[in-house]
BANU-299245 format. One record per residue: y, x, z of N, C-alpha, C in turn; residue in three letters. Coordinates in Angstrom, 1 decimal, decimal comma, m for minus. Layout:
N
+--------+--------+--------+--------+--------+--------+--------+--------+--------+-----+
:    n.y :    n.x :    n.z :   ca.y :   ca.x :   ca.z :    c.y :    c.x :    c.z : res :
+--------+--------+--------+--------+--------+--------+--------+--------+--------+-----+
:      Y :      X :      Z :      Y :      X :      Z :      Y :      X :      Z : Ala :
...
+--------+--------+--------+--------+--------+--------+--------+--------+--------+-----+
This chain:
190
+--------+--------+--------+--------+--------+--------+--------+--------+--------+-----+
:    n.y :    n.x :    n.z :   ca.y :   ca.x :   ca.z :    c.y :    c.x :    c.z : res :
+--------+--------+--------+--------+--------+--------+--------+--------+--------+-----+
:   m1,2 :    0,8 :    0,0 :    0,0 :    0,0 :    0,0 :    1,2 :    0,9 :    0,0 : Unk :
:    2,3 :    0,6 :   m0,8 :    3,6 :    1,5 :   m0,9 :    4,3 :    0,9 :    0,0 : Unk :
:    5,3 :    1,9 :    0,3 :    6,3 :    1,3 :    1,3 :    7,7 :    1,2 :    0,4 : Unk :
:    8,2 :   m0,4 :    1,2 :    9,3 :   m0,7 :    0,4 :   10,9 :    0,1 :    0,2 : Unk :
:   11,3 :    0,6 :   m0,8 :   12,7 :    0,9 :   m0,9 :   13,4 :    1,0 :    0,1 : Unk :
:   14,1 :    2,2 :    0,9 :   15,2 :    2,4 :    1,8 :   16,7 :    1,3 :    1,2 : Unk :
:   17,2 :    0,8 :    1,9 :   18,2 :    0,1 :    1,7 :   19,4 :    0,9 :    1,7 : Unk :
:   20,4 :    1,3 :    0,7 :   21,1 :    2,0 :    0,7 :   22,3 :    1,6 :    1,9 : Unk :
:   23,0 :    2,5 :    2,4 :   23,9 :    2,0 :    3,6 :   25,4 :    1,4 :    2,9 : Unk :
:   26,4 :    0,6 :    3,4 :   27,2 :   m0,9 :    2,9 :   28,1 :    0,6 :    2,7 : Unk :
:   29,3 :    0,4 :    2,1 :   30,4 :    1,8 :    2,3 :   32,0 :    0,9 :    2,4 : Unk :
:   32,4 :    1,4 :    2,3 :   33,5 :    0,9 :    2,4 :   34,2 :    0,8 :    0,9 : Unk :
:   35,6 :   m0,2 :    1,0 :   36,1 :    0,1 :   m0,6 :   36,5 :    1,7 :   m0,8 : Unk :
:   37,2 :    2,3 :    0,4 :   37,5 :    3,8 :   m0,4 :   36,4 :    4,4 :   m0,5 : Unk :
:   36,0 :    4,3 :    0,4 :   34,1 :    5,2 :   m0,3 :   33,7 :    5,1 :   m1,4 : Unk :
:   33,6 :    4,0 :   m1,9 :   33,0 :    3,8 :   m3,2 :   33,8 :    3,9 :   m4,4 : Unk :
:   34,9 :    4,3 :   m4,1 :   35,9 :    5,0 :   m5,3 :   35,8 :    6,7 :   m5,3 : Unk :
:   35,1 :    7,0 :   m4,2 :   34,5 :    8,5 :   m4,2 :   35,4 :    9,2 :   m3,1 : Unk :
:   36,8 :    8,2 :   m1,8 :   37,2 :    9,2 :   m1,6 :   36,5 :    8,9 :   m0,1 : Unk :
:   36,2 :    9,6 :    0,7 :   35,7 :   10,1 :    2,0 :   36,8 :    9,8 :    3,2 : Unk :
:   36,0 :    9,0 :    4,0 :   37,2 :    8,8 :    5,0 :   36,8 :    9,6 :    6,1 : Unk :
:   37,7 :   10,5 :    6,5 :   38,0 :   11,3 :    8,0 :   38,9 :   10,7 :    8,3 : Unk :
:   38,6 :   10,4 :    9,8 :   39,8 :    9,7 :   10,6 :   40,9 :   10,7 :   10,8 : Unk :
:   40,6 :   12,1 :   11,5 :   42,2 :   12,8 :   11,9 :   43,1 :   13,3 :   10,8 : Unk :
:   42,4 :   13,0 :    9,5 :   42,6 :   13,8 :    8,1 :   44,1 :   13,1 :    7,6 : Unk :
:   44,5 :   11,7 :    8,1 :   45,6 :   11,1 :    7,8 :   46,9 :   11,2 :    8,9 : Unk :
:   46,3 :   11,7 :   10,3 :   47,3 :   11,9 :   11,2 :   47,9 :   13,5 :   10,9 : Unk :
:   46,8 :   14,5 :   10,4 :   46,9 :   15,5 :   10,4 :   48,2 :   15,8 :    9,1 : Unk :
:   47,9 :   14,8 :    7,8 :   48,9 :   14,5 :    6,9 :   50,3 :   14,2 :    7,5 : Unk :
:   50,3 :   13,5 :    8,5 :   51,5 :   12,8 :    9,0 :   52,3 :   13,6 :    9,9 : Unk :
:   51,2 :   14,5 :   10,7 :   52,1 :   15,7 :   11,5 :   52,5 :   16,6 :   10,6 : Unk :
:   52,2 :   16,6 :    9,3 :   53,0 :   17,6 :    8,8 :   54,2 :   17,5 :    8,2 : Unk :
:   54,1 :   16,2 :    7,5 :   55,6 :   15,9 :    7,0 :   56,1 :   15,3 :    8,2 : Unk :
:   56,2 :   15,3 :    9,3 :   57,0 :   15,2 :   10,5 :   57,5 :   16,9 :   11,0 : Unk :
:   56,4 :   17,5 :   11,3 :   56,7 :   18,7 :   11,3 :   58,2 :   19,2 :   10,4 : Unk :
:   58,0 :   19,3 :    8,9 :   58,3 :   19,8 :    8,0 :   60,1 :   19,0 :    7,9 : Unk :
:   60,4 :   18,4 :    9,4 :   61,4 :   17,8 :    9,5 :   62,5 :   19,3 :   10,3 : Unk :
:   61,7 :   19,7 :   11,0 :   62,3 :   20,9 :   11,6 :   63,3 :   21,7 :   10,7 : Unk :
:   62,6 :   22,7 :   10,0 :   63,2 :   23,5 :    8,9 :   64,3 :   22,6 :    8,3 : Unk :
:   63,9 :   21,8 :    7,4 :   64,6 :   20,9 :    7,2 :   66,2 :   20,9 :    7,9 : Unk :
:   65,7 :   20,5 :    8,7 :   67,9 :   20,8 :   10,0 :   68,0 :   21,7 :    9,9 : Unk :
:   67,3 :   22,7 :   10,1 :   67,9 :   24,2 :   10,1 :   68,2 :   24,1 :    9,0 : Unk :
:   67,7 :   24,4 :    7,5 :   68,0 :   24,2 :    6,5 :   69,6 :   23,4 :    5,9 : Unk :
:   69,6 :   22,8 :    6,6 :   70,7 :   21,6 :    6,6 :   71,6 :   22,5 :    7,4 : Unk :
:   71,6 :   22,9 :    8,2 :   72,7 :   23,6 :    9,1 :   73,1 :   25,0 :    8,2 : Unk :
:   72,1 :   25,9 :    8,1 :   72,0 :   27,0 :    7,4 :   73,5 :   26,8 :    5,9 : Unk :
:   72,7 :   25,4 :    5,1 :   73,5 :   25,6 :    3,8 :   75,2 :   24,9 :    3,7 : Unk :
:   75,3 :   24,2 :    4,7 :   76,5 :   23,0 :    4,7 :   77,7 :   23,3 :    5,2 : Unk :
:   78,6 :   23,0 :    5,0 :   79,8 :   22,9 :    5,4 :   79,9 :   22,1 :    6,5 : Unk :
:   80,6 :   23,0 :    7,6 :   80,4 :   23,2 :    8,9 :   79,5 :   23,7 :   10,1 : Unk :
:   78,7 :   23,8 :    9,3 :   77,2 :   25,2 :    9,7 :   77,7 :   26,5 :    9,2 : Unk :
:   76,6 :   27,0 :    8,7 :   76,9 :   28,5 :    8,2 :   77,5 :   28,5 :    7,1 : Unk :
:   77,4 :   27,4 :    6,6 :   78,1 :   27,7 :    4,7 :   78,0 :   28,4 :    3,8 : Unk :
:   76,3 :   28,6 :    4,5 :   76,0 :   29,5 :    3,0 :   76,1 :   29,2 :    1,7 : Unk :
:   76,0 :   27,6 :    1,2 :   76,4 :   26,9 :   m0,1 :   77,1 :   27,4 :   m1,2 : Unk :
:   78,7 :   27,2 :   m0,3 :   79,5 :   27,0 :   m0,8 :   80,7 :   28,3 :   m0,5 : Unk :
:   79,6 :   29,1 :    0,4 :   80,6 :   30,1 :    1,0 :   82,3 :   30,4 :    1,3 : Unk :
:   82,8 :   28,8 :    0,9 :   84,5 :   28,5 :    0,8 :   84,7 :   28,9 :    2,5 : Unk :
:   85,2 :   29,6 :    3,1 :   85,6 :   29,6 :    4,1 :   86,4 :   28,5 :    4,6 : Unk :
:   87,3 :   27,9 :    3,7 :   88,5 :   26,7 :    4,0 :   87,4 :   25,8 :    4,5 : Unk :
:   85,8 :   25,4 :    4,2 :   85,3 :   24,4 :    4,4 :   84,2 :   24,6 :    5,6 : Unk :
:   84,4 :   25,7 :    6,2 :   83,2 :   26,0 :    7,7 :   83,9 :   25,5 :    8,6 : Unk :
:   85,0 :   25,1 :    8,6 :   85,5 :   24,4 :    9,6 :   85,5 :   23,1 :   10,0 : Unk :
:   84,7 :   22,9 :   10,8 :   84,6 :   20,8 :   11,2 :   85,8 :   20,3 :   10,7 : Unk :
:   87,3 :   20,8 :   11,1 :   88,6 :   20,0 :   11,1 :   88,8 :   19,7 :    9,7 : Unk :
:   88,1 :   20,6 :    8,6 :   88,4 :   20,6 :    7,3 :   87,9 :   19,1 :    7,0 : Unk :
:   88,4 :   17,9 :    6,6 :   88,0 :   16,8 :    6,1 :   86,8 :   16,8 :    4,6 : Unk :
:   88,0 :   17,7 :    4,0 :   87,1 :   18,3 :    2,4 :   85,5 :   18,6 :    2,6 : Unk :
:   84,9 :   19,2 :    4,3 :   84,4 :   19,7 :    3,9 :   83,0 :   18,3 :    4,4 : Unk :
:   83,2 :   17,2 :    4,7 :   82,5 :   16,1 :    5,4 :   81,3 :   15,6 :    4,4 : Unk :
:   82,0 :   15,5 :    3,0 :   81,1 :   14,9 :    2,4 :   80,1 :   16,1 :    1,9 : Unk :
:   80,4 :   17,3 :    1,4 :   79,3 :   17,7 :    1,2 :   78,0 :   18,3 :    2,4 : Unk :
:   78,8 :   18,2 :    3,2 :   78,0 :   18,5 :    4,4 :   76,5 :   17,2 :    4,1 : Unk :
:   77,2 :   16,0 :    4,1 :   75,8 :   14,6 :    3,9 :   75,5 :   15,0 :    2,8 : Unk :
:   76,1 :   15,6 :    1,8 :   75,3 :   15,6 :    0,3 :   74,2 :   16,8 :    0,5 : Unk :
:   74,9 :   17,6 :    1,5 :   73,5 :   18,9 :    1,4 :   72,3 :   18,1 :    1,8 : Unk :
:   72,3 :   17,6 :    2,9 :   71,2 :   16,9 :    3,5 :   70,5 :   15,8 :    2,9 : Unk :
:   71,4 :   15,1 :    1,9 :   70,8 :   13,7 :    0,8 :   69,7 :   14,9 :    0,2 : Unk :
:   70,3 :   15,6 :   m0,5 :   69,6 :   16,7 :   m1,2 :   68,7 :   17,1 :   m1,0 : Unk :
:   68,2 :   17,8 :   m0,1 :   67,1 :   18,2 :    1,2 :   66,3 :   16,8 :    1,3 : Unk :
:   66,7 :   15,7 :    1,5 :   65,7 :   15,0 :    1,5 :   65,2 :   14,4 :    0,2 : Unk :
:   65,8 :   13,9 :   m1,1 :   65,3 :   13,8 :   m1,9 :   64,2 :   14,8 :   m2,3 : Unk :
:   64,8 :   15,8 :   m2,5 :   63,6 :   17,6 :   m2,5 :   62,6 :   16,6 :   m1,7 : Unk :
:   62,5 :   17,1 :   m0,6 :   61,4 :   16,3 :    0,3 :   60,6 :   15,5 :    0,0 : Unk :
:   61,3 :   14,2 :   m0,1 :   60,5 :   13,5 :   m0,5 :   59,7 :   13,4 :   m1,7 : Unk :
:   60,6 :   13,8 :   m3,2 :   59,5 :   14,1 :   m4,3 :   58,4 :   15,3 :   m4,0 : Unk :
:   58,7 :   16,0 :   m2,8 :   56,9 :   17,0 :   m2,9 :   56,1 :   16,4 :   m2,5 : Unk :
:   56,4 :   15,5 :   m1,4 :   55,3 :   15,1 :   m0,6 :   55,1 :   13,6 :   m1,5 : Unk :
:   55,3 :   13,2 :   m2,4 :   55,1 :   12,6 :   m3,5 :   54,0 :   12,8 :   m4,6 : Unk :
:   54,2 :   14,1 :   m5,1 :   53,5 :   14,9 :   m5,5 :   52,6 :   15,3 :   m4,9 : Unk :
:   52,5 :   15,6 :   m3,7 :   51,5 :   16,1 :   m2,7 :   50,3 :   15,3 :   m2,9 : Unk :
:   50,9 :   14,2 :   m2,4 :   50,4 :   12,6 :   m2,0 :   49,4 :   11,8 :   m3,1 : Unk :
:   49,9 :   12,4 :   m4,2 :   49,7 :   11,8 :   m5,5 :   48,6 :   12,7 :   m6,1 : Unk :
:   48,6 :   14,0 :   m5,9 :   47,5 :   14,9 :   m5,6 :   46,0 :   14,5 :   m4,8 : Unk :
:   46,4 :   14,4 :   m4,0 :   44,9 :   14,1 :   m2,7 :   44,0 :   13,5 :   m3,2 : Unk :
:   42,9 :   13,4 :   m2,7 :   41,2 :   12,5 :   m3,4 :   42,1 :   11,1 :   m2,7 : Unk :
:   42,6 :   11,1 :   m1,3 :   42,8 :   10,0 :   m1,0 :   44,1 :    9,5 :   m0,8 : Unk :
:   44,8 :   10,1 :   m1,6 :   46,1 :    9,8 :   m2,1 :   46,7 :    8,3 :   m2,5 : Unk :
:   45,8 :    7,7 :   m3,7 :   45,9 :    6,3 :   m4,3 :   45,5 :    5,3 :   m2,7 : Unk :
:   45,3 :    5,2 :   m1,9 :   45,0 :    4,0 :   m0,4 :   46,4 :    3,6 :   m0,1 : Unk :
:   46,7 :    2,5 :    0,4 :   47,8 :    1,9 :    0,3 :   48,1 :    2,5 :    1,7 : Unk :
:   47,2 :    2,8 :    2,5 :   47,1 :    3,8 :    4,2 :   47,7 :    4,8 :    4,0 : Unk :
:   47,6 :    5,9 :    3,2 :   48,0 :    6,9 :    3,2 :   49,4 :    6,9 :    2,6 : Unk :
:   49,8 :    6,2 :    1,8 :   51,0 :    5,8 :    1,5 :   52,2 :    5,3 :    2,4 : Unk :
:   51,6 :    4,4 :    3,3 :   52,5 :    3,7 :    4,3 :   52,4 :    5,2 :    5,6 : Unk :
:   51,4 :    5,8 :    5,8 :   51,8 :    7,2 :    6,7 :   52,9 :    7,6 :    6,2 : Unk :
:   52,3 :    7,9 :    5,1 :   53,4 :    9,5 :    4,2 :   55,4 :    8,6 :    4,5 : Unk :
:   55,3 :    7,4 :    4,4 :   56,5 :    7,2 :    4,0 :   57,2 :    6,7 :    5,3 : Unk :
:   55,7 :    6,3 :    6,5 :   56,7 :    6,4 :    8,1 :   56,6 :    7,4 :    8,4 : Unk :
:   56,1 :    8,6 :    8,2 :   56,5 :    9,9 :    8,5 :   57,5 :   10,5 :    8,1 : Unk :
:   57,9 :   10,3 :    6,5 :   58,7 :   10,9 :    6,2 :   60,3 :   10,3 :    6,8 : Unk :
:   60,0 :    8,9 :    7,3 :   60,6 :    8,8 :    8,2 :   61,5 :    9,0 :    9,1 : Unk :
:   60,5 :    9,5 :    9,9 :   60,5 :    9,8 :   11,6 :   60,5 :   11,7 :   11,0 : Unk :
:   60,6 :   11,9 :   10,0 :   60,6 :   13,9 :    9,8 :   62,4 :   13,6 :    9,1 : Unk :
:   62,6 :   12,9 :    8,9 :   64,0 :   12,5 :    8,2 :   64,8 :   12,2 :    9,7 : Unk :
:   64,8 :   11,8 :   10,8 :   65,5 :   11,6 :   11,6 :   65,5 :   12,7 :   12,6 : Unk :
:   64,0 :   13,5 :   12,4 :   64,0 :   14,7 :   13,4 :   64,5 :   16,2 :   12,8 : Unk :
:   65,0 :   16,0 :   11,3 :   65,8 :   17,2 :   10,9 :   67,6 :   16,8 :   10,8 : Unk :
:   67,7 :   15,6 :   11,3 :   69,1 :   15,1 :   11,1 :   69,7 :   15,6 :   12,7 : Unk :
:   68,5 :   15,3 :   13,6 :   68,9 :   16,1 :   15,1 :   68,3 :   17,3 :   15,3 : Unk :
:   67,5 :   17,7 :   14,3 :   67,7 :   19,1 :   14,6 :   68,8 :   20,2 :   14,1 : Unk :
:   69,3 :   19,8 :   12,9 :   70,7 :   20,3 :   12,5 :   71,8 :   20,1 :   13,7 : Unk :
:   72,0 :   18,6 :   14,1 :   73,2 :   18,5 :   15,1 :   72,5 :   19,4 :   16,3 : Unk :
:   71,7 :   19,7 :   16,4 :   71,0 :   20,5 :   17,7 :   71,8 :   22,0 :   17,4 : Unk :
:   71,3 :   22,7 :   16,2 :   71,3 :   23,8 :   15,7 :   73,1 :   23,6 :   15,7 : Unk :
:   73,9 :   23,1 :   15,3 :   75,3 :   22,9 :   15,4 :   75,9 :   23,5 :   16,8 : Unk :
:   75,5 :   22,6 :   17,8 :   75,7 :   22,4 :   19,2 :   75,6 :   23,9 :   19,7 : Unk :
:   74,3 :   24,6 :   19,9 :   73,8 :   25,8 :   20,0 :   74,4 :   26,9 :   19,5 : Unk :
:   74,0 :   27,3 :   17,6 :   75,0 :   28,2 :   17,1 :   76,1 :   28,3 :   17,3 : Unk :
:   76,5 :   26,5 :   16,5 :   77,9 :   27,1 :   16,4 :   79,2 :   27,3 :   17,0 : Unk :
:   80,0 :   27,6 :   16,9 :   81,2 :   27,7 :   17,6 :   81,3 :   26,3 :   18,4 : Unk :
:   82,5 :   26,1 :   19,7 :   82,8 :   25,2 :   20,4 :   83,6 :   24,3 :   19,5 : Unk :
:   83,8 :   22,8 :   19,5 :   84,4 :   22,1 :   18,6 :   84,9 :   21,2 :   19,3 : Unk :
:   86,4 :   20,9 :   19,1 :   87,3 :   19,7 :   20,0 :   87,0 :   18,3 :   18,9 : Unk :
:   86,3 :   17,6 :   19,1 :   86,1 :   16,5 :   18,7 :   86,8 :   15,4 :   19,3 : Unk :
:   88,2 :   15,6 :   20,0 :   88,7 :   14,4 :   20,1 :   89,4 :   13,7 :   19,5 : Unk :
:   89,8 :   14,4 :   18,0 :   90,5 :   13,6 :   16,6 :   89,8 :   12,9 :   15,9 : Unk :
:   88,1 :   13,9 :   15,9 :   87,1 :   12,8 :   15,4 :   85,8 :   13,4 :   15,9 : Unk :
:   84,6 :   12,9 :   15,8 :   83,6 :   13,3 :   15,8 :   82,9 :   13,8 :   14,9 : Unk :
:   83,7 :   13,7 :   13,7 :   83,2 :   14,4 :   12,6 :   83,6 :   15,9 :   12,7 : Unk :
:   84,3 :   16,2 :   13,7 :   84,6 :   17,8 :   13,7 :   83,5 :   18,5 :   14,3 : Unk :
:   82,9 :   17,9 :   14,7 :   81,4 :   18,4 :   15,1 :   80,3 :   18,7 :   13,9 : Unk :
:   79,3 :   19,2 :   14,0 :   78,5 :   19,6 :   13,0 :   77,6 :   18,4 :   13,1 : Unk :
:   77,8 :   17,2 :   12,0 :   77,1 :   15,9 :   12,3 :   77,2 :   15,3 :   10,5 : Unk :
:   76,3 :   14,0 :   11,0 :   76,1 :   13,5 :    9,8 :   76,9 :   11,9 :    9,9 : Unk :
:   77,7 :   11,8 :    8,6 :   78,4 :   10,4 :    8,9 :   77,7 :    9,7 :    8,3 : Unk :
:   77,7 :    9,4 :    7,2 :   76,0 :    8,3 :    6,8 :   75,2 :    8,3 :    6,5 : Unk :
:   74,8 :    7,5 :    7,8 :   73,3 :    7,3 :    8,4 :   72,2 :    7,1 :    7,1 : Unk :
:   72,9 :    6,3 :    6,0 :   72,2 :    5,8 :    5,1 :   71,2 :    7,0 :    4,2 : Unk :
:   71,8 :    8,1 :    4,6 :   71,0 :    9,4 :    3,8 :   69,8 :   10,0 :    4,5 : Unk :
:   69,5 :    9,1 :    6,1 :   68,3 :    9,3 :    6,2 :   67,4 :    8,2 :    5,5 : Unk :
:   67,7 :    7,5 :    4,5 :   66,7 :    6,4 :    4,5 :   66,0 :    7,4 :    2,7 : Unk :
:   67,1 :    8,3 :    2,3 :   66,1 :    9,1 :    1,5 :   65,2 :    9,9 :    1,3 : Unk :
:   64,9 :   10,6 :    2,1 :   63,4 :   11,0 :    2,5 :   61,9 :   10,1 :    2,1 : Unk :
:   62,3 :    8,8 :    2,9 :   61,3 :    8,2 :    2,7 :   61,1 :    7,3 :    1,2 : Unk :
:   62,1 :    6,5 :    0,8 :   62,6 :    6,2 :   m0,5 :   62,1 :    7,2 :   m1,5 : Unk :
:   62,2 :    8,3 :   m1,2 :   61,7 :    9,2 :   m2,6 :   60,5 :    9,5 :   m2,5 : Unk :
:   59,4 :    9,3 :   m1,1 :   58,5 :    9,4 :   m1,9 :   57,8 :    8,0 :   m2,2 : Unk :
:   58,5 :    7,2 :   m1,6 :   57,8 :    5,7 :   m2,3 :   58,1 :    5,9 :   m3,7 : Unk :
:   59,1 :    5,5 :   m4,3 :   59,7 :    5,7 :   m5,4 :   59,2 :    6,7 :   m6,6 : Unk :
:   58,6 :    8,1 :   m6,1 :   58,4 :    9,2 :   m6,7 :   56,7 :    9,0 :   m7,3 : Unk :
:   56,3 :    8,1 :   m5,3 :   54,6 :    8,3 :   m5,6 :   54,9 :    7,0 :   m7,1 : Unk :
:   55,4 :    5,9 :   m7,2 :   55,5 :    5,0 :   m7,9 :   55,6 :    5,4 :   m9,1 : Unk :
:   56,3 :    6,3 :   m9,6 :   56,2 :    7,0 :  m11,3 :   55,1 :    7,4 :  m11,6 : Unk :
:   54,9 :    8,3 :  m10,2 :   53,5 :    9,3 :  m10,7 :   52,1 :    8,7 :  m11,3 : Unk :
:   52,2 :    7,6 :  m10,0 :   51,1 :    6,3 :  m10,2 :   51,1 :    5,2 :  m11,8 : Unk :
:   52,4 :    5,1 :  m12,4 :   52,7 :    4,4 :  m13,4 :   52,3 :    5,5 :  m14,1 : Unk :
:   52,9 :    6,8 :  m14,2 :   52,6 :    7,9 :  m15,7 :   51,0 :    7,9 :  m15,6 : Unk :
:   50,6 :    8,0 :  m14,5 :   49,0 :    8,2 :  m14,3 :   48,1 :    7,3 :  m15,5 : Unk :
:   48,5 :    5,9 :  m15,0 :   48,0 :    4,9 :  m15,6 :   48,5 :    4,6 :  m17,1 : Unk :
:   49,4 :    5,0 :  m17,7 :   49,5 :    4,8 :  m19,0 :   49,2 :    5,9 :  m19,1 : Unk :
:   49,0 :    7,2 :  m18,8 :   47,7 :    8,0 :  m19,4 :   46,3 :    8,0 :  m19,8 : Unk :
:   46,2 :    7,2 :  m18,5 :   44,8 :    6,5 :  m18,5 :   44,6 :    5,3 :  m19,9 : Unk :
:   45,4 :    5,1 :  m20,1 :   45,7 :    4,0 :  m21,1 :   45,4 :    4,7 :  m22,4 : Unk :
:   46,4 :    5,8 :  m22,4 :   46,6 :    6,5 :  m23,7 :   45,2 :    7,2 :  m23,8 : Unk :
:   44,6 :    7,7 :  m23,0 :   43,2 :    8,5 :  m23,2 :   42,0 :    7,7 :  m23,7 : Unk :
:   41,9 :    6,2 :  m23,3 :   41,5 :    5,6 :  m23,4 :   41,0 :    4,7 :  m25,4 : Unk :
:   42,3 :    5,3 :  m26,0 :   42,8 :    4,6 :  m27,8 :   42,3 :    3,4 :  m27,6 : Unk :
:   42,8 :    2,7 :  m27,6 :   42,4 :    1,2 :  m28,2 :   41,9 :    1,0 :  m29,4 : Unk :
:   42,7 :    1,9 :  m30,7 :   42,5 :    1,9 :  m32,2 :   41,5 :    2,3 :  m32,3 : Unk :
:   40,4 :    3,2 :  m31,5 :   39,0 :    3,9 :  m31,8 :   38,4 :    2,9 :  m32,3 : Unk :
:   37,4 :    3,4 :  m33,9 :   37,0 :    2,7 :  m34,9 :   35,5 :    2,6 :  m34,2 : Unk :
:   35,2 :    3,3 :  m33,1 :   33,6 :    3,4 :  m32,8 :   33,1 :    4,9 :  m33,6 : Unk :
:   33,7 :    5,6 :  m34,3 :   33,1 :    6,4 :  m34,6 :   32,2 :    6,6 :  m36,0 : Unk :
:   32,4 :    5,5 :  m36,9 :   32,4 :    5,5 :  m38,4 :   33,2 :    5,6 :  m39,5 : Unk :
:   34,6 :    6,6 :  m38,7 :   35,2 :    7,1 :  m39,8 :   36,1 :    6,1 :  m40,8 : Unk :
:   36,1 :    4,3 :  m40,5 :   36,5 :    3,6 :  m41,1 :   38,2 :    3,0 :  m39,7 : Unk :
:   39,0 :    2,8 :  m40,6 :   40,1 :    2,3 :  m39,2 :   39,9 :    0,5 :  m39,7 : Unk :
:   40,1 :   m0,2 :  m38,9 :   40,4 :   m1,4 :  m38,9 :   41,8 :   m2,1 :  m39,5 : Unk :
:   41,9 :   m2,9 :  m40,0 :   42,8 :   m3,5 :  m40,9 :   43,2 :   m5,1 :  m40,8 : Unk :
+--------+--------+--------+--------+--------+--------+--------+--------+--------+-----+
């Protein structure tokens, strides 16, 4: 008498698209673009007017009281996070388990919460480095960011970014696919 067939075990939907689920494998993702919020401020302090001003190296604009020098100070940092966000887009769009709507919603409350921890680590780095600052004309004379709205780009880009990638993906998949293939007899259809 034979014995009957092992029953293959149930899997999950990402399983069976081939990608493998480890549980710490998405937190470990998520500490990094949180991490990667660090440098980031420094970075932001490093290149901006009213940090170090390595940018633009204009002396007239290392000065908090300099008004001129307010907006590019938030544009350095819009900057820095767009950058940002399109790697970890690309990153993202990379991975076996990249395409899960999970790893998506991490990547983009991380990038987050790594968007608001390099917005205080630059005013940290400000405070520390740099010189003492009378901020009672404004608080923009301090090494700070005036709208807030440029942390919401970090995360925006890589929604946004994974969202091309994912579209170019698929009309590749499209394109590789020919529709017009004749089957292979040399005849085209008419």
């Amino acid at each position: 008498m034979t014995q009957p067939a092992p029953v293959p075990p149930v899997r999950s939907s990402d399983e069976a698209q081939g990608a493998r689920r480890r549980p710490g494998r998405g937190y470990a993702w998520a500490a990094g673009i949180l991490g990667a919020g660090i440098p980031a401020g420094l970075l932001w302090w490093l290149l901006a007017p009213g940090g170090q001003n390595l940018m633009s190296g204009d002396s007239a604009l290392s000065s908090g009281t300099n008004s001129q020098g307010w907006l590019p100070r938030d544009l350095v940092l819009a900057g820095l996070f767009v950058f940002a966000g399109c790697l970890v887009a690309v990153l993202l769009a990379g991975r076996r388990d990249g395409g899960t709507r999970r790893m998506l919603l991490l990547s983009v409350a991380a990038s987050a919460a790594a968007a608001v921890l390099a917005w205080q680590t630059g005013v940290l780095a400000g405070r520390w480095l740099g010189g003492p600052q009378d901020t009672s004309a404004n608080a923009s004379v301090a090494f700070s960011l005036r709208s807030l709205t440029v942390l919401v780009l970090w995360p925006a880009a890589v929604a946004a970014g994974f969202f091309v990638l994912r579209i170019m993906g698929l009309l590749r998949a499209s394109v590789d696919q020919d529709p017009d293939d004749d089957g292979g007899d040399g005849r085209t259809r008419q």
